[in-house]
N, C-alpha and C positions, 0 to 999 in steps of 0.2 A: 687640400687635405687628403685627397683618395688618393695622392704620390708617397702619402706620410705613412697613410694606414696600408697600403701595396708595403711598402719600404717594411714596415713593421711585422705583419703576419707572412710574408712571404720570404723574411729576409733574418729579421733577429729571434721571435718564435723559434723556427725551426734550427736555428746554428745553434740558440742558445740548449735548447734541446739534445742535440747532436754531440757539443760540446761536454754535458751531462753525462752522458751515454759512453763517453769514450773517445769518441770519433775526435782524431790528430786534427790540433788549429789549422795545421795549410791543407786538409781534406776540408775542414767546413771553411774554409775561406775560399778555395776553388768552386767549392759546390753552390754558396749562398752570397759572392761577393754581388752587389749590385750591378747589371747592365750598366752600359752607357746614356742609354736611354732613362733609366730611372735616374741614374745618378746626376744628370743634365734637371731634370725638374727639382731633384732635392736641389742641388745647387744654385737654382732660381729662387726656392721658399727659403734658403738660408738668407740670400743675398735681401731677398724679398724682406724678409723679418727684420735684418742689420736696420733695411731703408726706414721700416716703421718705428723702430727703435730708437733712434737718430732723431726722426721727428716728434718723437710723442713729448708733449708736456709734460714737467713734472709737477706732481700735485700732491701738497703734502695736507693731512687732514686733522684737525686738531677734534679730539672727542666733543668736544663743546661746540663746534661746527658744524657738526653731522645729528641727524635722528636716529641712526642705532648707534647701541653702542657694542662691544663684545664682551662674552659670558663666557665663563671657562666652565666649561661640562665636561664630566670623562675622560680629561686627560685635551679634550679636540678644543677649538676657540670656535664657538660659535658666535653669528651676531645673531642678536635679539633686539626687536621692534622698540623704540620707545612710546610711549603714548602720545 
């Protein structure tokens, strides 16, 4: 996770910023493109994710299955507790 959050505050923040501001895409591409090194670890937690992904069960959940159930409040889905 700390390859993701480096990756993010150090990388897309400040382009996205930069971009804002003016600043020519091949100036914030030269300035913010990721090392070799960072981009070696993303390329592990991608490949890493694909593997989880691949494996994970699918599980599908019928309302009448489960004890909560979900509440539409404000526009958001929230789930709420059943008793």
């Amino acid at each position: 996770m700390q390859a993701l959050s480096v990756f993010w505050w150090c990388h897309v923040v400040p382009a996205k910023m930069a971009l804002a501001q003016g600043t020519s895409e091949q100036e914030v591409r030269s300035r913010y493109e990721p090392t070799r090194i960072l981009q070696a670890h993303l390329d592990y937690l991608k490949k890493r994710g694909d593997e989880m992904l691949k494996a994970a069960k699918i599980v599908v959940f019928n309302p009448s299955d489960t004890s909560t159930a979900a509440s539409h409040t404000n526009g958001f889905t929230q789930k709420a507790r059943l008793p």
